[in-house]
C-alpha positions in Angstrom: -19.5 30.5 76.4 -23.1 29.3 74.9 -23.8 25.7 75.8 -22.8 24.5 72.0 -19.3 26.0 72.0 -18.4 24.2 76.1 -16.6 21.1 75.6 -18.3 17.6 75.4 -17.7 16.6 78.8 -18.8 20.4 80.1 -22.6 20.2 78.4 -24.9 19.3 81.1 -28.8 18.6 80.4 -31.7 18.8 83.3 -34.5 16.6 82.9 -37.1 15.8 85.5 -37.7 11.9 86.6 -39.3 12.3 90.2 -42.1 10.0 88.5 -39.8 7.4 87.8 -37.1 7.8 90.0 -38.1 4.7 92.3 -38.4 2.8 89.3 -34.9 3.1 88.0 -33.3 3.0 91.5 -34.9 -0.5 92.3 -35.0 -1.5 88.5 -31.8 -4.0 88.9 -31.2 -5.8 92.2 -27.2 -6.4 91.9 -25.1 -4.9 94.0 -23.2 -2.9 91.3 -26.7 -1.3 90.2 -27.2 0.0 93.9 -23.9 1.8 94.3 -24.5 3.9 91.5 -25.4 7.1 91.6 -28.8 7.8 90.0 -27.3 10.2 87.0 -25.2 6.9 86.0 -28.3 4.7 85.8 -29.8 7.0 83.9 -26.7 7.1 81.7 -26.8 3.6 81.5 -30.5 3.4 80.4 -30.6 5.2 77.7 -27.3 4.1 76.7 -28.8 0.6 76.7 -32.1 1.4 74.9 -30.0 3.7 72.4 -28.1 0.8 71.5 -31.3 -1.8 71.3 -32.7 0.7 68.8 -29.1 0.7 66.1 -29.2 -3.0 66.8 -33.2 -3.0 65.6 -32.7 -0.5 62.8 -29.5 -2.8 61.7 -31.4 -5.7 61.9 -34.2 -4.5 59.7 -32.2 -3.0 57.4 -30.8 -6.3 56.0 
């Protein structure tokens, strides 16, 4: 099964952030933040900054 035809929740992506890995683990201090595995902050990031960016495109838009 090619990557394209697995299911949503199947398609899994590498990416390398040893260079910023320190970064995002001591990026928030709450306790929430620190339980998390790595992979979720990273979800969490982008999901954040994917969001800033409709809301700026949105904005500027009007």
């Amino acid at each position: 099964m090619t990557q394209d035809k697995k299911p949503r929740h199947l398609r899994r992506t590498q990416i390398d952030i040893s260079d910023v890995q320190s970064e995002i683990e001591t990026l928030r201090s709450d306790v929430t933040w620190r339980e998390l595995p790595l992979s979720m902050k990273c979800r969490i990031l982008i999901l954040e900054r994917l969001e800033q960016i409709r809301d700026e495109a949105t904005s500027q838009g009007k």
